[in-house]
N, CA, C and O atoms as a GROMACS GRO file, in nm:
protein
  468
    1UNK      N    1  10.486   2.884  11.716
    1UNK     CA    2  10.384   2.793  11.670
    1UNK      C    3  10.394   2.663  11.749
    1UNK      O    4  10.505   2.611  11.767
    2UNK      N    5  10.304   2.619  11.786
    2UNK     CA    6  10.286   2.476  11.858
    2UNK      C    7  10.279   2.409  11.756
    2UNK      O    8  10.294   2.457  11.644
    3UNK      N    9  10.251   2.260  11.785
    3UNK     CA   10  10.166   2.170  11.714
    3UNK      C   11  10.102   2.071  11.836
    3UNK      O   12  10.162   2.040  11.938
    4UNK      N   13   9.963   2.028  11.799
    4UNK     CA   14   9.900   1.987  11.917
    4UNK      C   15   9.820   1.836  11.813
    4UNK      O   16   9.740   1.849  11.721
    5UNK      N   17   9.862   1.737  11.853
    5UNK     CA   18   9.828   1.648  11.842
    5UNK      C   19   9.679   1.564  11.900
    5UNK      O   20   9.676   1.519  12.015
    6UNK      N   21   9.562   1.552  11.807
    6UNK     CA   22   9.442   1.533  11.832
    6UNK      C   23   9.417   1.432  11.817
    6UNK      O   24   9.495   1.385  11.734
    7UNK      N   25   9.326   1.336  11.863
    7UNK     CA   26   9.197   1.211  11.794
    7UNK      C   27   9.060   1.284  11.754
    7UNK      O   28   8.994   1.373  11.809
    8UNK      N   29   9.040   1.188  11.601
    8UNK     CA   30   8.916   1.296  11.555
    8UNK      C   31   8.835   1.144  11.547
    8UNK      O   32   8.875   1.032  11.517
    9UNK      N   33   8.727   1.188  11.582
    9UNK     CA   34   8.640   1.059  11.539
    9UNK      C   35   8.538   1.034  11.390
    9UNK      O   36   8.496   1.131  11.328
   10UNK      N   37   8.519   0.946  11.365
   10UNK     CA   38   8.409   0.945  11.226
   10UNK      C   39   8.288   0.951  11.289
   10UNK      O   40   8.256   0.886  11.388
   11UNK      N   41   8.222   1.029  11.230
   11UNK     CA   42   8.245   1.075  11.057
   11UNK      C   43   8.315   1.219  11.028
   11UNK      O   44   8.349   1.271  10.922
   12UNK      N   45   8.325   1.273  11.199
   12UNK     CA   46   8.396   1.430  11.166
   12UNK      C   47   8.505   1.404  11.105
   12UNK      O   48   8.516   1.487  11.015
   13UNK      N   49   8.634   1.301  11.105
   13UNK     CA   50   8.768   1.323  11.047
   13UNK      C   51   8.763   1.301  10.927
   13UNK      O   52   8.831   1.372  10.852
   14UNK      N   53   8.677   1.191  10.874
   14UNK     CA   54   8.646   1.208  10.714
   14UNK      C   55   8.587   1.349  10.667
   14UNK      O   56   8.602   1.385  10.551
   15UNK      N   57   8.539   1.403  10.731
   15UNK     CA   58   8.490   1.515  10.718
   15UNK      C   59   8.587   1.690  10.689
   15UNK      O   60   8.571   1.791  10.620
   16UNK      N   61   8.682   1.643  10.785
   16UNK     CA   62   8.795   1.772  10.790
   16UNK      C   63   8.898   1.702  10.690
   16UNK      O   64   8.951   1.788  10.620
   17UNK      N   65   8.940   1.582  10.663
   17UNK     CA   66   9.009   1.519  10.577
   17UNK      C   67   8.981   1.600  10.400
   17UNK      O   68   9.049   1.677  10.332
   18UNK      N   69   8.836   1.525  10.377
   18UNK     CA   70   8.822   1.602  10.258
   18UNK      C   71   8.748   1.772  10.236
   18UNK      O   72   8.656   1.811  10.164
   19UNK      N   73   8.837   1.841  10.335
   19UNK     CA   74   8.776   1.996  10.332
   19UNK      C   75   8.626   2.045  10.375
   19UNK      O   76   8.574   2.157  10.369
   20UNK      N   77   8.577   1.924  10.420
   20UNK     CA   78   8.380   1.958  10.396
   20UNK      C   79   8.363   2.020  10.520
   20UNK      O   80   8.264   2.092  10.534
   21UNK      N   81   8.457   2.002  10.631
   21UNK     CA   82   8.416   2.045  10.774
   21UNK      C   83   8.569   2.169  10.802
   21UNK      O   84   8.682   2.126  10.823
   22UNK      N   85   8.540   2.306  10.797
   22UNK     CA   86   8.651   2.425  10.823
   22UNK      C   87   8.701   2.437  10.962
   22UNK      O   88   8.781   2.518  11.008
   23UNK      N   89   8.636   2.340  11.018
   23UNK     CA   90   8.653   2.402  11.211
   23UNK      C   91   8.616   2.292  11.272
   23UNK      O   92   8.550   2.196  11.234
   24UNK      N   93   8.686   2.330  11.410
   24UNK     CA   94   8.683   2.203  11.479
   24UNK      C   95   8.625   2.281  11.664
   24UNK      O   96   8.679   2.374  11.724
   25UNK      N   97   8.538   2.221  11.695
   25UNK     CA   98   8.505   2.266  11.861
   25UNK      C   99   8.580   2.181  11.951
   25UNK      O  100   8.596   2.061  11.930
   26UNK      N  101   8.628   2.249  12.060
   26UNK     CA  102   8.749   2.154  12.138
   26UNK      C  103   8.753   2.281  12.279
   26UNK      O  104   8.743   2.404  12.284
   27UNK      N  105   8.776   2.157  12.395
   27UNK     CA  106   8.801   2.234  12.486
   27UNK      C  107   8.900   2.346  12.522
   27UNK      O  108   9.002   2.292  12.482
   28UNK      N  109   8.919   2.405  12.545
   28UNK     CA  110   9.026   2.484  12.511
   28UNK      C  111   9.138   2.464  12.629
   28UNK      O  112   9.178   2.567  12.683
   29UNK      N  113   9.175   2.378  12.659
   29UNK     CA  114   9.276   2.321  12.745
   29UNK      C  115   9.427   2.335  12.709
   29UNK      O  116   9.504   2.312  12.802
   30UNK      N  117   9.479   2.365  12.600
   30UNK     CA  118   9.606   2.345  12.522
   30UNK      C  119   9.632   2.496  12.463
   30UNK      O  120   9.705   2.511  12.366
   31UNK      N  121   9.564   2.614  12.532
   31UNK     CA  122   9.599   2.719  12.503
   31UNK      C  123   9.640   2.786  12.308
   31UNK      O  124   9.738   2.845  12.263
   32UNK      N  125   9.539   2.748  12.254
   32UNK     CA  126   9.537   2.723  12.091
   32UNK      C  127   9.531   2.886  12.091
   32UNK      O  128   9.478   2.966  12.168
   33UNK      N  129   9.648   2.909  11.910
   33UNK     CA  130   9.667   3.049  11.905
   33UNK      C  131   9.673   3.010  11.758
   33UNK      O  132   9.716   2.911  11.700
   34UNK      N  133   9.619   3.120  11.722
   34UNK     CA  134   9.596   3.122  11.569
   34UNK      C  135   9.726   3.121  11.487
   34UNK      O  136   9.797   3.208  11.537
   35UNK      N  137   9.781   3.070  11.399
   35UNK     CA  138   9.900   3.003  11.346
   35UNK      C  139   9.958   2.827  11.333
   35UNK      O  140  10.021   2.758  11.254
   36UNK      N  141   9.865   2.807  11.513
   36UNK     CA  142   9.916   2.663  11.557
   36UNK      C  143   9.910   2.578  11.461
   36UNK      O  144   9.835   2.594  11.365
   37UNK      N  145  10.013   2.446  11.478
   37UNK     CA  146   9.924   2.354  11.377
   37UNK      C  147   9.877   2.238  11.409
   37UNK      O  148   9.971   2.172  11.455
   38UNK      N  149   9.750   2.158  11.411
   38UNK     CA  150   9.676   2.032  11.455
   38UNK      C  151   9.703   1.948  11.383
   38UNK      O  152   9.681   1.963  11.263
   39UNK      N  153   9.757   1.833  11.429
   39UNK     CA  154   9.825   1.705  11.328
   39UNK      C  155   9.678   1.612  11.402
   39UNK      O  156   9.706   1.574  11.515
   40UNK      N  157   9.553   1.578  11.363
   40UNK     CA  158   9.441   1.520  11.354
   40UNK      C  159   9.471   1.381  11.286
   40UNK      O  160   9.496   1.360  11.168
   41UNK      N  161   9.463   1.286  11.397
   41UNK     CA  162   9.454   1.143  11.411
   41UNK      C  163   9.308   1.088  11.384
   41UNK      O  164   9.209   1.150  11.424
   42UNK      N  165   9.299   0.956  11.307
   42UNK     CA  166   9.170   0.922  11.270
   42UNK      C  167   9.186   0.807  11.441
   42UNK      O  168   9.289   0.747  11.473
   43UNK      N  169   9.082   0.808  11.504
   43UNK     CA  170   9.046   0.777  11.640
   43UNK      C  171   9.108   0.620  11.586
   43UNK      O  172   9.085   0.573  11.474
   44UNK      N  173   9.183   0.560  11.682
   44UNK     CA  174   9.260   0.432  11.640
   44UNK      C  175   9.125   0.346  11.663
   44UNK      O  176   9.106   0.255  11.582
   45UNK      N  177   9.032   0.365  11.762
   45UNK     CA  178   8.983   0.229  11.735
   45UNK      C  179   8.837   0.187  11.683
   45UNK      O  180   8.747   0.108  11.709
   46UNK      N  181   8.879   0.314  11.574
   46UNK     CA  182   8.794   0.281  11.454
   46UNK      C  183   8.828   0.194  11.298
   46UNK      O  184   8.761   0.122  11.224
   47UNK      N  185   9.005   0.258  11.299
   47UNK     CA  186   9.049   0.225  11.180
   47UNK      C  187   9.149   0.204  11.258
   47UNK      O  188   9.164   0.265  11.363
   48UNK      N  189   9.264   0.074  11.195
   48UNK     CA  190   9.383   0.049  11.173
   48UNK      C  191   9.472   0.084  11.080
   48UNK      O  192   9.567   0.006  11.071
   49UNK      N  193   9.473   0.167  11.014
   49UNK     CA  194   9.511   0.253  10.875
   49UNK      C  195   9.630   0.348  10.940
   49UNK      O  196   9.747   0.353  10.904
   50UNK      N  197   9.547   0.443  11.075
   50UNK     CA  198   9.605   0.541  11.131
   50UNK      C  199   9.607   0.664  11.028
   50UNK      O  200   9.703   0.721  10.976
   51UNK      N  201   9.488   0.682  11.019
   51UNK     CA  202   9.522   0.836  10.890
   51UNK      C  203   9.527   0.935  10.949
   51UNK      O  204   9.473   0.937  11.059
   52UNK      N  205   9.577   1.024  10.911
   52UNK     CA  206   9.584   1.179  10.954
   52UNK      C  207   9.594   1.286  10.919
   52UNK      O  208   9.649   1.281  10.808
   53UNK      N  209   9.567   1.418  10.956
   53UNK     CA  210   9.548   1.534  10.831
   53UNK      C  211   9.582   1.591  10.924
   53UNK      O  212   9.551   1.571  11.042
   54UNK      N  213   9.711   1.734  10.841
   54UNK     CA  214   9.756   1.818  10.929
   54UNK      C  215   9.708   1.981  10.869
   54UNK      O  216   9.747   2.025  10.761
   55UNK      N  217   9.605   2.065  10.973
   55UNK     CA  218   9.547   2.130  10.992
   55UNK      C  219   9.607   2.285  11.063
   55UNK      O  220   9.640   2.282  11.182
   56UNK      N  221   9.615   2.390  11.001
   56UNK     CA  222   9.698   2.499  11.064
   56UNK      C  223   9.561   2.620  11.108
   56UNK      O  224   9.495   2.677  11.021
   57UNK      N  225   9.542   2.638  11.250
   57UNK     CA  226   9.432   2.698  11.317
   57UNK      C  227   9.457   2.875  11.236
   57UNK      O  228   9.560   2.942  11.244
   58UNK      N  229   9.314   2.916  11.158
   58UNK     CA  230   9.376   3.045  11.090
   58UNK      C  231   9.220   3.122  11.179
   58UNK      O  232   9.209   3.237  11.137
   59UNK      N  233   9.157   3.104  11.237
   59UNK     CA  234   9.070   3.207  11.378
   59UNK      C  235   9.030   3.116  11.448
   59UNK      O  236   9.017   2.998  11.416
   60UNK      N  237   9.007   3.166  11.555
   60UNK     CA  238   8.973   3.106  11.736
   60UNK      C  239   8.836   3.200  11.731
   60UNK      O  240   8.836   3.307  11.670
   61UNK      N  241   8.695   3.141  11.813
   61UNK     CA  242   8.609   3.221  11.856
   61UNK      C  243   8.589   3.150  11.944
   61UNK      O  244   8.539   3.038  11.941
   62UNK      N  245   8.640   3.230  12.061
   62UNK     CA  246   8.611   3.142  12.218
   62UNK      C  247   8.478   3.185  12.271
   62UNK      O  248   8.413   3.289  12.258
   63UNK      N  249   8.456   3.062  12.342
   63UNK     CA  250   8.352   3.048  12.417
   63UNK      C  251   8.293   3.176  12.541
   63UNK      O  252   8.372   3.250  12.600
   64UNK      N  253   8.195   3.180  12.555
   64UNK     CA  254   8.103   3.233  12.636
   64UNK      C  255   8.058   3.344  12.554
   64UNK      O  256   8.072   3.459  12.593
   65UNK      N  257   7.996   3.312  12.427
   65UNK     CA  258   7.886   3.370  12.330
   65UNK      C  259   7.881   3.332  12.258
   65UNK      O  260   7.977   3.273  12.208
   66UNK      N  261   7.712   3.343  12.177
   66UNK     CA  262   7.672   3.314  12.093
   66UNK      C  263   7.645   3.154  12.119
   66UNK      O  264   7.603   3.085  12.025
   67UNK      N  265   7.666   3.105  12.226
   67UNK     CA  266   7.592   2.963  12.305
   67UNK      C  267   7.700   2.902  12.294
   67UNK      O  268   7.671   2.783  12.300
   68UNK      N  269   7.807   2.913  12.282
   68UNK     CA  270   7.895   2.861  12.334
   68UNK      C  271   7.970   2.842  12.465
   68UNK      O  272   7.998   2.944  12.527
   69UNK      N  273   8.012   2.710  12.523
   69UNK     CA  274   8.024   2.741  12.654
   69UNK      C  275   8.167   2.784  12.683
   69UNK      O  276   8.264   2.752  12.615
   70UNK      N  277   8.169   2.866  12.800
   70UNK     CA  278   8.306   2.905  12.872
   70UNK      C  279   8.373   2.807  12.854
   70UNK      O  280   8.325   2.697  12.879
   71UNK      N  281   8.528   2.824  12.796
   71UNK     CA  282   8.613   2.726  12.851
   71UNK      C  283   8.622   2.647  12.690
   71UNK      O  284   8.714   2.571  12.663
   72UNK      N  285   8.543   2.670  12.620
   72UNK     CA  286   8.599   2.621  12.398
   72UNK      C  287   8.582   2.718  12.384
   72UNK      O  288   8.545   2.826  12.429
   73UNK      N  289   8.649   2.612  12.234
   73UNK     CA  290   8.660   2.711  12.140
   73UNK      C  291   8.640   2.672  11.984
   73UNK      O  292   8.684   2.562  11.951
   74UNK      N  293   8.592   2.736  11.906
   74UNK     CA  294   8.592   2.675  11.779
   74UNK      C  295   8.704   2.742  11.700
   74UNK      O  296   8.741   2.860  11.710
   75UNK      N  297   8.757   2.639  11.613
   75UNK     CA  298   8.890   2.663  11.588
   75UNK      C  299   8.845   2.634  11.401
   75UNK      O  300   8.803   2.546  11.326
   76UNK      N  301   8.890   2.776  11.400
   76UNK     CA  302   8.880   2.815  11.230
   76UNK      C  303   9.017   2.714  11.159
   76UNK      O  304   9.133   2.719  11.199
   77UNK      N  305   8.957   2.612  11.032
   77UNK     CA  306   9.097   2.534  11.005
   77UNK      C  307   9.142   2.600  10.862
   77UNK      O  308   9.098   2.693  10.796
   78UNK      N  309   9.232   2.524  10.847
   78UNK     CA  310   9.330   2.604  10.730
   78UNK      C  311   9.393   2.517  10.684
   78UNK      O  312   9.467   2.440  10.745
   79UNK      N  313   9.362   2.518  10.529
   79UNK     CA  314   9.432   2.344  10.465
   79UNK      C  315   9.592   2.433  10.423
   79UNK      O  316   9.606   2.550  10.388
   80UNK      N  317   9.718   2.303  10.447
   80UNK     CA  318   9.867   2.313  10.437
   80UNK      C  319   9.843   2.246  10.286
   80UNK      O  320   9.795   2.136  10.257
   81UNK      N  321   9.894   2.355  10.201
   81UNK     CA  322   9.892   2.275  10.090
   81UNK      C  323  10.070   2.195  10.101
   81UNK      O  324  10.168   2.231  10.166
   82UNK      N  325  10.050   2.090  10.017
   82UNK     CA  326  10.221   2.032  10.016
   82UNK      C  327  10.234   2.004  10.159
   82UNK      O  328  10.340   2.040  10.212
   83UNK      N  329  10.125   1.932  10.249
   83UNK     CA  330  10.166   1.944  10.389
   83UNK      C  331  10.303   1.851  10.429
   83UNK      O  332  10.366   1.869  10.533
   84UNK      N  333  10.333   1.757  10.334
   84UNK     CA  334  10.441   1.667  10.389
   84UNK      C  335  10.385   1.539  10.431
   84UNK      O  336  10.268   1.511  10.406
   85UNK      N  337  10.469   1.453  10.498
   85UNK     CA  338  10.459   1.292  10.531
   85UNK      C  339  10.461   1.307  10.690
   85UNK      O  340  10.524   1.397  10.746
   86UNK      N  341  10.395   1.223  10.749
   86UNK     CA  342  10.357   1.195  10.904
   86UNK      C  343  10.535   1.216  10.995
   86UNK      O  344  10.555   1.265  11.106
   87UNK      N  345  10.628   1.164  10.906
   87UNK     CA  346  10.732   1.158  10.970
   87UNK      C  347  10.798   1.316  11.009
   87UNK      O  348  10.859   1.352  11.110
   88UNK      N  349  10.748   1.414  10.849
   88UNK     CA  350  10.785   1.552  10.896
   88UNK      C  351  10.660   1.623  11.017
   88UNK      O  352  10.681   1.739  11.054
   89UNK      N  353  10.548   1.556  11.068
   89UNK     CA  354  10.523   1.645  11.181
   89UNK      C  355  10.548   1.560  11.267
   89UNK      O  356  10.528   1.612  11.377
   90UNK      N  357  10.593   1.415  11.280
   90UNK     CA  358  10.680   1.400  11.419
   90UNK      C  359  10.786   1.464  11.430
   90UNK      O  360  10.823   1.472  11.547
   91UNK      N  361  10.875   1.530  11.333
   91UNK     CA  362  11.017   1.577  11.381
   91UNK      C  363  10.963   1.691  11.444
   91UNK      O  364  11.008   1.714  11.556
   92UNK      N  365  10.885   1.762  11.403
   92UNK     CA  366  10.830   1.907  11.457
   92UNK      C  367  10.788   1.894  11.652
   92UNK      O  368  10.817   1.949  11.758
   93UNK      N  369  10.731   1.815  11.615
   93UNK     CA  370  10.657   1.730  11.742
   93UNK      C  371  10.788   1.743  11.840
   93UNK      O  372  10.804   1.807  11.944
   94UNK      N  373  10.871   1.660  11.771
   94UNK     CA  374  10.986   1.610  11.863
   94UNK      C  375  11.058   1.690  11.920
   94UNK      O  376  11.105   1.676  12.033
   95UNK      N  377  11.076   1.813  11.820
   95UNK     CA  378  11.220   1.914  11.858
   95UNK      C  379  11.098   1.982  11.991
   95UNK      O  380  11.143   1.986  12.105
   96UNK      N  381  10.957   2.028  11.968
   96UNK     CA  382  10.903   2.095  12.043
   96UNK      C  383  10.859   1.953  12.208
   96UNK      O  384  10.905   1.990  12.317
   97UNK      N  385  10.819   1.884  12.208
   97UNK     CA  386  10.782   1.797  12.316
   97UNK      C  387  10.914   1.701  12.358
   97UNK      O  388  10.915   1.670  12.477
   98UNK      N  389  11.023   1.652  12.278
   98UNK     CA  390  11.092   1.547  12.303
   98UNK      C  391  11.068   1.426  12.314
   98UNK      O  392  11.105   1.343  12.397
   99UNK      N  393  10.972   1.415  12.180
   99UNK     CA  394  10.874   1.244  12.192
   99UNK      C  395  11.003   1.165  12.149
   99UNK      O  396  11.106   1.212  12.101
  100UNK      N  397  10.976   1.053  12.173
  100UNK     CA  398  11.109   0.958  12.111
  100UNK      C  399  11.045   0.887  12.003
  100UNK      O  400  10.924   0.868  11.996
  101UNK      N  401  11.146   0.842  11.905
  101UNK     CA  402  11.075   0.750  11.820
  101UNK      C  403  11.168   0.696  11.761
  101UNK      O  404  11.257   0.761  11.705
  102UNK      N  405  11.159   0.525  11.764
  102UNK     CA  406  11.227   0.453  11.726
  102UNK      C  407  11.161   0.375  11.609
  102UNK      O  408  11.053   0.318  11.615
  103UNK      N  409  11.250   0.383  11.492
  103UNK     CA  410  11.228   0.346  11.383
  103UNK      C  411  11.209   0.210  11.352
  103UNK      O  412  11.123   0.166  11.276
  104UNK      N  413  11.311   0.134  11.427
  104UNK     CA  414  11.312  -0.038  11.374
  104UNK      C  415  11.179  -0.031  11.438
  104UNK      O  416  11.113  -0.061  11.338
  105UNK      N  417  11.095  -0.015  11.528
  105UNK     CA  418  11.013  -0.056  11.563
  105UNK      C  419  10.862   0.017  11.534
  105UNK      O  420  10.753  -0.014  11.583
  106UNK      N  421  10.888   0.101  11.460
  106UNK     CA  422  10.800   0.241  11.387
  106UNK      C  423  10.714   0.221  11.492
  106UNK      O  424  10.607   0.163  11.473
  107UNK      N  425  10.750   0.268  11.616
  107UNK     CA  426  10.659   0.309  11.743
  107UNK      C  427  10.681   0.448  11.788
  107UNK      O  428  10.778   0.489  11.853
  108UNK      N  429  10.588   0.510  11.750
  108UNK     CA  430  10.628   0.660  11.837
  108UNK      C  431  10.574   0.657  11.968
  108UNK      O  432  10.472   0.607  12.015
  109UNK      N  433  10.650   0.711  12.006
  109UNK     CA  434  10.622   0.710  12.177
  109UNK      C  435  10.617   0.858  12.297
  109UNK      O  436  10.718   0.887  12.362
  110UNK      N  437  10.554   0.896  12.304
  110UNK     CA  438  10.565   0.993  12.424
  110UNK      C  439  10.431   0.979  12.555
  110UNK      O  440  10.309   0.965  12.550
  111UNK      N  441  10.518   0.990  12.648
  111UNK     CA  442  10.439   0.932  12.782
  111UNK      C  443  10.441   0.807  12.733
  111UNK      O  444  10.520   0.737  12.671
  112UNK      N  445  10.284   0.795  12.800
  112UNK     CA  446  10.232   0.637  12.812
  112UNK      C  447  10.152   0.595  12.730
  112UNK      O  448  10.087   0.490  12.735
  113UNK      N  449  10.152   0.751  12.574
  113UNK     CA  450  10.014   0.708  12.484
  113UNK      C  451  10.118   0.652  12.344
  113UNK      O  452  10.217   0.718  12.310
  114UNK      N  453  10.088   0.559  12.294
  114UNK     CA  454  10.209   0.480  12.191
  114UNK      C  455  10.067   0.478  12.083
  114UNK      O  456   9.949   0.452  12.109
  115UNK      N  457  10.132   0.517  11.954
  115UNK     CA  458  10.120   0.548  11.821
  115UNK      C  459  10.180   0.473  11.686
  115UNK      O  460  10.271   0.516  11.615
  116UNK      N  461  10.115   0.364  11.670
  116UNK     CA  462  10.150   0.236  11.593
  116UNK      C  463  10.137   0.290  11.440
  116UNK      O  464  10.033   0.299  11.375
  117UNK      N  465  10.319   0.334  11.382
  117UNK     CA  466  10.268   0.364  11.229
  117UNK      C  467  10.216   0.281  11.141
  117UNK      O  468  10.183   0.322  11.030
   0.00000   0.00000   0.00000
């Protein structure tokens, strides 16, 4: 299982937040397999809150039918009940990517994209 870390924008993340939206269309660049799980960021520079909903992909219908283009995919979602606190899918994150994150400064960090809790 991966976990693949997203920005969702409004009004879609309010939308997958409270269950109203099951799926998400996305390029299919990150090789998504049904099980994965999407830790969905509310787009930072909409809100300063930083909310997020963690999302486990339960079907894929890739692109090139039914008008969809080559290359997505719509990604069937799947609510985690009891999903846990932001800090248990950075550890997940971490053991799989090696993000660092330093606490006194509640900055998570991997690469050059920084994530202000």
């Amino acid at each position: 299982m991966k976990v693949h870390r997203l920005k969702l924008q409004q009004p879609y993340f309010e939308d997958v937040f409270y269950n109203r939206k099951e799926f998400e269309v996305r390029k299919n660049d990150r090789d998504y397999q049904v099980g994965d799980r999407l830790v969905l960021f509310e787009d930072p520079t909409e809100n300063t809150l930083h909310k997020y909903v963690m999302k486990d992909i339960k079907y894929i219908l890739e692109g090139g039918q039914f008008g969809i283009e080559p290359g997505y995919v719509v990604l069937g979602l799947k609510e985690i009940p009891n999903a846990g606190n932001l800090i248990d899918a950075i550890n997940e994150m971490r053991l799989q990517e090696n993000i660092n994150i330093t606490e006194n400064r509640k900055i998570i960090t991997k690469n050059n994209n920084n994530f202000t809790l």
